[in-house]
GUROVO-564789 format. One record per residue: residue number from 1; residue in three letters; y, x, z of N, C-alpha, C in turn. Coordinates in steps of 0.1 Angstrom, whole numbers, plus 5000, padded with zeros to 4 digits. Example, Ala and Ser with C-alpha at 12.3 -4.5 7.8 and 13.67 -1.06 7.14 Angstrom:
BEGIN
KOLRO  pos  code   n.Y   n.X   n.Z  ca.Y  ca.X  ca.Z   c.Y   c.X   c.Z
KOLRO    1   Ala  4943  5132  5078  4955  5123  5078  4967  5132  5078
KOLRO    2   Ser  4978  5128  5071  4989  5137  5071  5000  5129  5079
# end
This chain:
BEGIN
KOLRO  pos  code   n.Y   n.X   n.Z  ca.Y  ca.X  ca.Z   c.Y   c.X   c.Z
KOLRO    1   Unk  7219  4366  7899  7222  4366  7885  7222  4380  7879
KOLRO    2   Unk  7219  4382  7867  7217  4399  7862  7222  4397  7841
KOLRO    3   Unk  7222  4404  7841  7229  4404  7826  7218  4418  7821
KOLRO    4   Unk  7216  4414  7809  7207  4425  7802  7214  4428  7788
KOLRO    5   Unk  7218  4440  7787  7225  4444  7777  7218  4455  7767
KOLRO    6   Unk  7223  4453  7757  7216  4464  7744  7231  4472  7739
KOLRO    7   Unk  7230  4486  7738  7238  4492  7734  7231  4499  7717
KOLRO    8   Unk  7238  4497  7707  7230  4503  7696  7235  4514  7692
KOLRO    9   Unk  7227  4522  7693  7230  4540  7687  7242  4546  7693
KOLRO   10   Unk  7242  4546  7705  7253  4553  7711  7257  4567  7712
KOLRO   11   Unk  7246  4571  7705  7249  4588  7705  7256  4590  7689
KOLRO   12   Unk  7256  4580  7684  7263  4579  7670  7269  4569  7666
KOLRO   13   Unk  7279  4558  7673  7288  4550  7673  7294  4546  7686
KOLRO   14   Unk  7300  4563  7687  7309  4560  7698  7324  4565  7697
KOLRO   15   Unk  7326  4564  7681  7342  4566  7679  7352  4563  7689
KOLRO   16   Unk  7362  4568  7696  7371  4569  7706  7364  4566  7720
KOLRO   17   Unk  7355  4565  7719  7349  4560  7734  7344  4544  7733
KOLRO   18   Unk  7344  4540  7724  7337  4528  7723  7332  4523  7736
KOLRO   19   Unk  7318  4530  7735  7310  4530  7749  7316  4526  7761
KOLRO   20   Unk  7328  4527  7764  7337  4525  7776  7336  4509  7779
KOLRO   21   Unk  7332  4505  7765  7336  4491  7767  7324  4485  7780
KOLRO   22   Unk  7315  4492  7776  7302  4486  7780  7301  4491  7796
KOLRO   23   Unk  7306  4498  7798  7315  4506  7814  7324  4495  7822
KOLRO   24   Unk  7330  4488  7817  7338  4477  7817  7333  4466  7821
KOLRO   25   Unk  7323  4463  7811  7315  4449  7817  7303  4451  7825
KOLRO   26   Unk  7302  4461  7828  7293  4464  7844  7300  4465  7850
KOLRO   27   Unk  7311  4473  7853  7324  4472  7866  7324  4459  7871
KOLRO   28   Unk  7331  4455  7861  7333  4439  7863  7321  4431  7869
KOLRO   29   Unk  7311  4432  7864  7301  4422  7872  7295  4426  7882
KOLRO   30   Unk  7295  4446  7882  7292  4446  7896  7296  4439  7908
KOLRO   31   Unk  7309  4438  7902  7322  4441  7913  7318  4419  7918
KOLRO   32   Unk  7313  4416  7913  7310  4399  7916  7296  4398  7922
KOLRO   33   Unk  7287  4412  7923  7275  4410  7926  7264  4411  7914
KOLRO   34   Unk  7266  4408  7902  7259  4402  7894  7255  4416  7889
KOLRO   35   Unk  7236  4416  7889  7230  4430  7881  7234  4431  7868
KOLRO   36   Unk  7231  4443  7866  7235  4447  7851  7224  4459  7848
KOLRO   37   Unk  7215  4453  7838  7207  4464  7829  7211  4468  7818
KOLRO   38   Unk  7206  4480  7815  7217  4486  7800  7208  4493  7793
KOLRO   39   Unk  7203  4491  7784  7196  4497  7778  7201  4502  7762
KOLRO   40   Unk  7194  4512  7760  7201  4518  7744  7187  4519  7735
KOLRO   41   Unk  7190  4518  7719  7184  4520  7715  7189  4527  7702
KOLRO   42   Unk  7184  4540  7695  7191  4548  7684  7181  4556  7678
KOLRO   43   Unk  7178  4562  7665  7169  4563  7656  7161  4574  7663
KOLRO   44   Unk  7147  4564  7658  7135  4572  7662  7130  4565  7677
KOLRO   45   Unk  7136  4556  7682  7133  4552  7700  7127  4540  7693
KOLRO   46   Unk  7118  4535  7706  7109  4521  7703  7117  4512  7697
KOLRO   47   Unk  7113  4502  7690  7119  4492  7683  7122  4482  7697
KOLRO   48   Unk  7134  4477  7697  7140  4468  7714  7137  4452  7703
KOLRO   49   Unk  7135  4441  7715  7133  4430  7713  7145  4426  7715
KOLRO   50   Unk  7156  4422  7704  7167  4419  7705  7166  4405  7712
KOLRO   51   Unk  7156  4397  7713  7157  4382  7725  7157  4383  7735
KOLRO   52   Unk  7153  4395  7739  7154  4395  7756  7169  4400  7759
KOLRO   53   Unk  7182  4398  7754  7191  4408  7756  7203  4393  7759
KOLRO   54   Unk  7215  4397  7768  7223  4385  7771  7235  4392  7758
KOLRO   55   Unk  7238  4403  7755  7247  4407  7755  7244  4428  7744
KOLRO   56   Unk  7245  4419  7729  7242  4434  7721  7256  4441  7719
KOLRO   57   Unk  7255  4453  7717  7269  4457  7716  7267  4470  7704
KOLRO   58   Unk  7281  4474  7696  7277  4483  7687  7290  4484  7684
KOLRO   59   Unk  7293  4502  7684  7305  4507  7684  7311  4513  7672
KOLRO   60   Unk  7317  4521  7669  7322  4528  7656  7322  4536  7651
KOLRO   61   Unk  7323  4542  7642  7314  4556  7638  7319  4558  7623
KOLRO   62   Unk  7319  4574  7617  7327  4578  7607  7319  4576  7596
KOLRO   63   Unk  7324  4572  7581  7320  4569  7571  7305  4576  7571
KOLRO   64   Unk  7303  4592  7573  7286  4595  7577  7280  4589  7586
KOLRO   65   Unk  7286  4587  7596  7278  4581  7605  7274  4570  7600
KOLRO   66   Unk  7282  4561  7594  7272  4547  7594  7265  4545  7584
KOLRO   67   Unk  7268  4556  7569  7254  4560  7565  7243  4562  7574
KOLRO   68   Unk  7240  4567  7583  7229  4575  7585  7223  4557  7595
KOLRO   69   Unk  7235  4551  7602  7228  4537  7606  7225  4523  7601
KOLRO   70   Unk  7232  4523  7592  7229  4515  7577  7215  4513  7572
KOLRO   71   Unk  7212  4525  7573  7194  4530  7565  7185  4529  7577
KOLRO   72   Unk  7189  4526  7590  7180  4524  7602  7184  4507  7603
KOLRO   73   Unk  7194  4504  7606  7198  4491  7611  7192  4479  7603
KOLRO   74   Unk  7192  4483  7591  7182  4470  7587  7174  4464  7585
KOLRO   75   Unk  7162  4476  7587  7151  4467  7592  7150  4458  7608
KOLRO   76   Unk  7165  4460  7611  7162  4446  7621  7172  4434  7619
KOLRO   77   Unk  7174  4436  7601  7184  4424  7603  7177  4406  7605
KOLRO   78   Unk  7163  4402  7603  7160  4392  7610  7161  4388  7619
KOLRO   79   Unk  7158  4399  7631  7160  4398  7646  7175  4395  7647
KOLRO   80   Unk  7181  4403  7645  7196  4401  7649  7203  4389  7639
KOLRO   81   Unk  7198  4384  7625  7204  4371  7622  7201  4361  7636
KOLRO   82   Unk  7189  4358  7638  7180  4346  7645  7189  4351  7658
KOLRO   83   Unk  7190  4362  7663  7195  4361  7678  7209  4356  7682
KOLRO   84   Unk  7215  4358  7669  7225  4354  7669  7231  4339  7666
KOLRO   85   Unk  7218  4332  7660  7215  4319  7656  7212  4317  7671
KOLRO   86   Unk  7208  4321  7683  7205  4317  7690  7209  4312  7701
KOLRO   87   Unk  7225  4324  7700  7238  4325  7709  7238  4336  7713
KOLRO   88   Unk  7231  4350  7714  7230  4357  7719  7246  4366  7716
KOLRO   89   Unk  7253  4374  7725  7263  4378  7720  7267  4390  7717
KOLRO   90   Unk  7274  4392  7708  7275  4404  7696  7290  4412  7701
KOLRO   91   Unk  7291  4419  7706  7310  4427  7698  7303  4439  7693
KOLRO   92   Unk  7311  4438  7681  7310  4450  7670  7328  4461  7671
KOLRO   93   Unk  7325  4467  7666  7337  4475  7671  7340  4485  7656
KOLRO   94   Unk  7350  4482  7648  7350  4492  7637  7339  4494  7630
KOLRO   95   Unk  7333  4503  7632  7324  4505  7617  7315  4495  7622
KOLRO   96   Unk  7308  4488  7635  7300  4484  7640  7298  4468  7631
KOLRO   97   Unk  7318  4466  7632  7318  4453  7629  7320  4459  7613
KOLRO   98   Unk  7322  4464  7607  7320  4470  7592  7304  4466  7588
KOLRO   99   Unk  7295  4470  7594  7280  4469  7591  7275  4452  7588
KOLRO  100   Unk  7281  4445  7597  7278  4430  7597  7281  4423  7587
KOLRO  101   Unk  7289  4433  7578  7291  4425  7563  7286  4427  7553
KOLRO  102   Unk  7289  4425  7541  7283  4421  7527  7280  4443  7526
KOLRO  103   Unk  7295  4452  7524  7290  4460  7522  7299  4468  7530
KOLRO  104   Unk  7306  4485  7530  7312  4491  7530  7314  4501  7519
KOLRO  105   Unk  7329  4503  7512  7327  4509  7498  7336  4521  7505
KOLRO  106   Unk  7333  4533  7507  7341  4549  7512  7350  4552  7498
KOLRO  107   Unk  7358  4559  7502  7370  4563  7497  7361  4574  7482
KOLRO  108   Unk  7349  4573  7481  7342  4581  7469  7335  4573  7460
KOLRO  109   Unk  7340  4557  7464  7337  4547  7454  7316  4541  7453
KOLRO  110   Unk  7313  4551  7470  7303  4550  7474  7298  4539  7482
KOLRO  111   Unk  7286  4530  7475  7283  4517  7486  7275  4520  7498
KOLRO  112   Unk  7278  4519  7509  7270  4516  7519  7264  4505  7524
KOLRO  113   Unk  7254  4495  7526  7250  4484  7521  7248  4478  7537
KOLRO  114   Unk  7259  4467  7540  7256  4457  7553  7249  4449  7556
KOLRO  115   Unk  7243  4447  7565  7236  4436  7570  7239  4420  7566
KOLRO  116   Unk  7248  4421  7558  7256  4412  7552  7251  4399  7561
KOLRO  117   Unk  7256  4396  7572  7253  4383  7581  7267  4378  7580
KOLRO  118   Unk  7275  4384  7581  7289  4375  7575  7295  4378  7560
KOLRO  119   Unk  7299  4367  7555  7302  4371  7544  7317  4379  7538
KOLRO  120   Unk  7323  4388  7552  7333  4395  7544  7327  4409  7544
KOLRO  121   Unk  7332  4420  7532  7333  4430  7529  7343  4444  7531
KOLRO  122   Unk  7342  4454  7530  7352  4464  7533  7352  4476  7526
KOLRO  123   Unk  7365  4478  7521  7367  4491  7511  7380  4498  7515
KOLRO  124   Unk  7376  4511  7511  7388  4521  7519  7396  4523  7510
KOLRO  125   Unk  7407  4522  7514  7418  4524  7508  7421  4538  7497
KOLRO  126   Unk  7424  4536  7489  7426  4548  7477  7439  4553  7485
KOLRO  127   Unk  7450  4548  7487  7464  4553  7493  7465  4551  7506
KOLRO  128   Unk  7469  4566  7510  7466  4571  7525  7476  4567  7531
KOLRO  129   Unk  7486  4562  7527  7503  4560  7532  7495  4540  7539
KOLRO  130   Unk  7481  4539  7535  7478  4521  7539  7467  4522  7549
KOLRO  131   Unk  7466  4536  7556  7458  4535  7566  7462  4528  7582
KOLRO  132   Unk  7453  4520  7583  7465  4509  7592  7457  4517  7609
KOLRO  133   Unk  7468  4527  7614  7470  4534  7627  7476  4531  7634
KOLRO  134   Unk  7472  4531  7650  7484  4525  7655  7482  4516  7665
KOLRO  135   Unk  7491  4516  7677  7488  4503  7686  7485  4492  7674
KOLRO  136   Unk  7483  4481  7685  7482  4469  7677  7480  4456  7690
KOLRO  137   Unk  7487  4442  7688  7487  4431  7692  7481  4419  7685
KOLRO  138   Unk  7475  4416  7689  7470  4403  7684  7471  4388  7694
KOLRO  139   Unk  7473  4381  7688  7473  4365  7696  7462  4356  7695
KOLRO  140   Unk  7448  4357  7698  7439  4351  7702  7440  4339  7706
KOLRO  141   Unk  7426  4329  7704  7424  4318  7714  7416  4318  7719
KOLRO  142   Unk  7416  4319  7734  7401  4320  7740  7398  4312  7750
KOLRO  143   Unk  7385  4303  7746  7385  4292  7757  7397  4282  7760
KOLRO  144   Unk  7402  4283  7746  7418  4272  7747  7428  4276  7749
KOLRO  145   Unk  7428  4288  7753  7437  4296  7758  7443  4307  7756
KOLRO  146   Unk  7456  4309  7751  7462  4320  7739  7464  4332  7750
KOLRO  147   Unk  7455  4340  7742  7456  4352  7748  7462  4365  7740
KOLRO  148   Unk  7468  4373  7742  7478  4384  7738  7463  4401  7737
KOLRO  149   Unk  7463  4402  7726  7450  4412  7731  7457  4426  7727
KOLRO  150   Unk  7453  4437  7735  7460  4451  7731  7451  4464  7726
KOLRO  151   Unk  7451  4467  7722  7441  4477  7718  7451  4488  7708
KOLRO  152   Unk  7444  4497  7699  7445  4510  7693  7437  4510  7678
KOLRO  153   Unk  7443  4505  7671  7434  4503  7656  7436  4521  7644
KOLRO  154   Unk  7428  4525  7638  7425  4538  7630  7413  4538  7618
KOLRO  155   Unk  7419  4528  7613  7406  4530  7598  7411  4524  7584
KOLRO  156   Unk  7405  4534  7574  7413  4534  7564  7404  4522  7556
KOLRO  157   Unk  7393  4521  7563  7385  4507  7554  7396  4493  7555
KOLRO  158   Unk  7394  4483  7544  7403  4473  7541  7391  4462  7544
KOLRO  159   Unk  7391  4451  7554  7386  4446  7552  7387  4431  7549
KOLRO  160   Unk  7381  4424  7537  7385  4410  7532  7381  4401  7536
KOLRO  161   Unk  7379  4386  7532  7375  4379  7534  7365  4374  7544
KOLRO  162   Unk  7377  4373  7555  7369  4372  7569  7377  4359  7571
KOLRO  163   Unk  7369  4346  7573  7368  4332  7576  7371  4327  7589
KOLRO  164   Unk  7369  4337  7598  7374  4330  7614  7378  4347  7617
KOLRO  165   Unk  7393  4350  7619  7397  4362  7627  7396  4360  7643
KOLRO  166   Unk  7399  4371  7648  7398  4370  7661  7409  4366  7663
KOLRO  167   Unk  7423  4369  7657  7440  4366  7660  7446  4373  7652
KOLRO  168   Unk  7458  4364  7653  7467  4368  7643  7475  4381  7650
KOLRO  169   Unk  7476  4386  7641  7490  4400  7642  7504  4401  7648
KOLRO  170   Unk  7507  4404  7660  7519  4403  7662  7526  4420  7661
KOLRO  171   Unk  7519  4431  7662  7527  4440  7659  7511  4453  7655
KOLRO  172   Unk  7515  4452  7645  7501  4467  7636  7498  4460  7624
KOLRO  173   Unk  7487  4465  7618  7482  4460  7608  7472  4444  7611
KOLRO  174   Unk  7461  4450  7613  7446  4442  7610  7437  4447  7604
KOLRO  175   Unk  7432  4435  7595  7417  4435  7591  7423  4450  7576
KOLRO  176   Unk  7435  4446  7572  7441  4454  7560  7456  4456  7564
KOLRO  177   Unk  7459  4465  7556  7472  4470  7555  7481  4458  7557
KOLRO  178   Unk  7492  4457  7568  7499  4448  7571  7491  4436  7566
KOLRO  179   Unk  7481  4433  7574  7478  4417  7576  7484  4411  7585
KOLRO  180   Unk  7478  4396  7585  7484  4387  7593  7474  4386  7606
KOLRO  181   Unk  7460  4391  7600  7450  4386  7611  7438  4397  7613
KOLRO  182   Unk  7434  4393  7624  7425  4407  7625  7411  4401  7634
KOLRO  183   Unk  7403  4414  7628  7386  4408  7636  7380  4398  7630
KOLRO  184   Unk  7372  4396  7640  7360  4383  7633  7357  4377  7650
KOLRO  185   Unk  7359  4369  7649  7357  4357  7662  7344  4342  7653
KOLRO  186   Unk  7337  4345  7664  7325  4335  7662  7323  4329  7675
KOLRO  187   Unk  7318  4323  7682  7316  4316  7696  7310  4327  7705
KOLRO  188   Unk  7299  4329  7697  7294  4345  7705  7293  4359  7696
KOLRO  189   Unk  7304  4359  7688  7303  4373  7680  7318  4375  7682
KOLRO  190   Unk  7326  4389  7686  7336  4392  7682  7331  4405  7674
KOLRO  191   Unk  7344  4406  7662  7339  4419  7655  7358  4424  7655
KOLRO  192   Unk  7360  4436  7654  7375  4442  7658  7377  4455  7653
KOLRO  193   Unk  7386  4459  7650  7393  4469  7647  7393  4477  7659
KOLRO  194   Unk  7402  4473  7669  7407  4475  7681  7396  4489  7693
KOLRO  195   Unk  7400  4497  7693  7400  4507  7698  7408  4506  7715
KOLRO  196   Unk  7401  4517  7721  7409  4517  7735  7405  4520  7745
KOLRO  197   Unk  7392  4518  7751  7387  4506  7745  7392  4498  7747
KOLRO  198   Unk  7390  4485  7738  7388  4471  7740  7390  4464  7754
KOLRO  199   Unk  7382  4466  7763  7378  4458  7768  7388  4468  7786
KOLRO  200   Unk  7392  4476  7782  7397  4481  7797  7411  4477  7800
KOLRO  201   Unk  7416  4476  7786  7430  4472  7780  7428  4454  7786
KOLRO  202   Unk  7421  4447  7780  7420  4429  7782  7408  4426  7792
KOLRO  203   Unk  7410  4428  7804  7401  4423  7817  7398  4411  7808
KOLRO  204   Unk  7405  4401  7803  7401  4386  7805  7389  4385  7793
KOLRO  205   Unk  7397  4394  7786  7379  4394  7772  7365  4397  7778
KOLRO  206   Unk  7372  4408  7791  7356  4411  7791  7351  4404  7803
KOLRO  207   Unk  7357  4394  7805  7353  4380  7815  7350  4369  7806
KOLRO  208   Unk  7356  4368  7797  7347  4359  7789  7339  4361  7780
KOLRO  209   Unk  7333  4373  7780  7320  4373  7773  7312  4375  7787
KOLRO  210   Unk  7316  4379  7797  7306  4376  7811  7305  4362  7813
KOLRO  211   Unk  7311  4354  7812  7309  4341  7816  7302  4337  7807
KOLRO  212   Unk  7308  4339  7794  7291  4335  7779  7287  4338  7783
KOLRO  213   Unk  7280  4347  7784  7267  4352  7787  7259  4347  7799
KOLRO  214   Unk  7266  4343  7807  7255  4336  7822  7256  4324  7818
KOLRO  215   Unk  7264  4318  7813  7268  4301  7813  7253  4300  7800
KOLRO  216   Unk  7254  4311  7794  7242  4305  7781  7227  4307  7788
KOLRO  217   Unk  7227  4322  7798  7213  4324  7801  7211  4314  7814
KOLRO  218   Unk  7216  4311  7820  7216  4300  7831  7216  4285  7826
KOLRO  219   Unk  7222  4285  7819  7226  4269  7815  7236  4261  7823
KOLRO  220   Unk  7242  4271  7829  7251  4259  7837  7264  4267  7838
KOLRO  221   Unk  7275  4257  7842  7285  4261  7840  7290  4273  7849
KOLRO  222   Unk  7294  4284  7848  7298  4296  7858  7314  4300  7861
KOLRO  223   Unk  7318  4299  7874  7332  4303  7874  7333  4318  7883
KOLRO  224   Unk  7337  4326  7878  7337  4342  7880  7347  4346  7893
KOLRO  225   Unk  7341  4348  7900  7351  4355  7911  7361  4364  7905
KOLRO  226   Unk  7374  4362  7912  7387  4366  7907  7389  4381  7909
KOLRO  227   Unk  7393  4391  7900  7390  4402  7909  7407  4408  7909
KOLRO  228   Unk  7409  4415  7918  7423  4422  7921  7426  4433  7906
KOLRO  229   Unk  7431  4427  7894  7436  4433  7881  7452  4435  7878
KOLRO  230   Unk  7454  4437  7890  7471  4439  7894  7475  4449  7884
KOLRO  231   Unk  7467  4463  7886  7472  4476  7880  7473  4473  7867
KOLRO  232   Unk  7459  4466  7857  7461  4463  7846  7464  4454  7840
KOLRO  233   Unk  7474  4442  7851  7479  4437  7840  7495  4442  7843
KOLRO  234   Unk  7497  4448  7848  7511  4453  7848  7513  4464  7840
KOLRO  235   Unk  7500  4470  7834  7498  4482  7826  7505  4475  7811
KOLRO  236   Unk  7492  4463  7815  7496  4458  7797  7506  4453  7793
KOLRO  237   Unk  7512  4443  7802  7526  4440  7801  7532  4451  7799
KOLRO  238   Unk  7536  4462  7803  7542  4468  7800  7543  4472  7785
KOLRO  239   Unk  7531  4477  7782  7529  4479  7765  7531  4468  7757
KOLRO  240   Unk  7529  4456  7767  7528  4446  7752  7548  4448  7753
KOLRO  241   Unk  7556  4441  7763  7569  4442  7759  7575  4453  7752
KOLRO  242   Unk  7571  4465  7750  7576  4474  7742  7574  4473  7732
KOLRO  243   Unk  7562  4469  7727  7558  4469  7712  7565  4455  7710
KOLRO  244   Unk  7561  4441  7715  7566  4433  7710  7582  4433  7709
KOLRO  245   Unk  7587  4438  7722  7603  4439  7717  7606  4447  7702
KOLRO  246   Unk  7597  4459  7701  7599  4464  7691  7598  4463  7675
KOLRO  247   Unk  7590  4453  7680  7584  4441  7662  7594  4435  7661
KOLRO  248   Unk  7603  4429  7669  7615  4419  7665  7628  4426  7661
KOLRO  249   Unk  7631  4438  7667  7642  4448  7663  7642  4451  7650
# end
């Protein structure tokens, strides 16, 4: 079994290390046997055939930066509606998941114009005292099953009208200043705030976007060899009981 991944513009959406995430999900499937090809694509490189890919990924980047990917990124928003119509699977990560919407409006009342494939939007906050920083907890469902997710959220963008979150809030902001819910969860799209990375923080997320991913390119059902995650889930327990004890105080 092998997994073929697309990383997009990595030399310019890799706010906190984003990229780690994608470090993560090769670990992980090395570690079961399973190949992993990785390929990047960023302005000026050959145009990539987003069908051949199990698994696209796109990280975060500062209000210039996603100018400068905004005015590249859309001439493949066909490919990436349809691939995504197709099952192919998406995590977007801050600005990454900023791009996927209607627009992004900067703190200079300036539009930067999204791929608008989902229909929520994002505008930065005029008051700096609502920049939502900071651990963060969220309560997910994944595959039926409520999961506790941990990450590092830092962006002063507000984002609205998002129809399926990834989970609700148990200690940070979210999508906006003290929300209730955060991200964008689709069957094969997560879109997130969450910094950390992601994915080094919650072994189990980044097992189940491994198991999408083969269960969709195989067609059959896949159960993942268990891997020894002692260190980190004792890591996260730790963090989650401090913060959570500390939301209820």
């Amino acid at each position: 079994m092998n997994l073929n991944i697309l990383c997009l513009y990595p030399n310019i959406m890799d706010l906190y290390g984003d990229n780690g995430n994608i470090e993560i999900i090769k670990y992980r499937a090395l570690k079961r046997g399973i190949e992993v090809n990785i390929d990047a694509y960023t302005i000026n490189d050959e145009d990539p055939d987003f069908y051949n890919y199990d698994l696209v990924f796109l990280g975060g980047g500062s209000d210039k930066e996603q100018k400068v990917v905004a005015k590249d990124i859309i001439k493949f928003k066909k490919q990436i509606e349809r691939s995504i119509n197709i099952g192919i699977f998406y995590l977007l990560i801050c600005g990454g998941f900023q791009l996927f919407g209607k627009y992004y409006k900067d703190s200079e009342n300036n539009i930067i114009e999204g791929l608008n494939i989902f229909n929520y939007y994002t505008e930065s906050s005029t008051n700096k005292k609502e920049r939502c920083i900071g651990n963060i907890v969220i309560k997910s469902q994944i595959e039926n099953n409520n999961l506790e997710i941990l990450g590092f959220e830092n962006h002063g963008g507000q984002t609205y009208n998002v129809d399926t979150p990834l989970g609700e809030v148990l200690y940070g902001n979210g999508n906006t200043f003290k929300n209730k819910f955060e991200g964008l969860k689709k069957e094969n799209v997560i879109g997130t705030y969450l910094h950390g990375p992601l994915l080094s923080k919650n072994p189990e997320l980044a097992d189940y976007i491994i198991k999408y991913c083969l269960e969709r390119k195989y067609n059959k059902k896949i159960t993942l060899k268990k891997l020894d995650d002692e260190f980190e889930i004792k890591a996260k327990k730790e963090m989650l009981d401090k913060l959570l004890t500390t939301s209820k105080s």
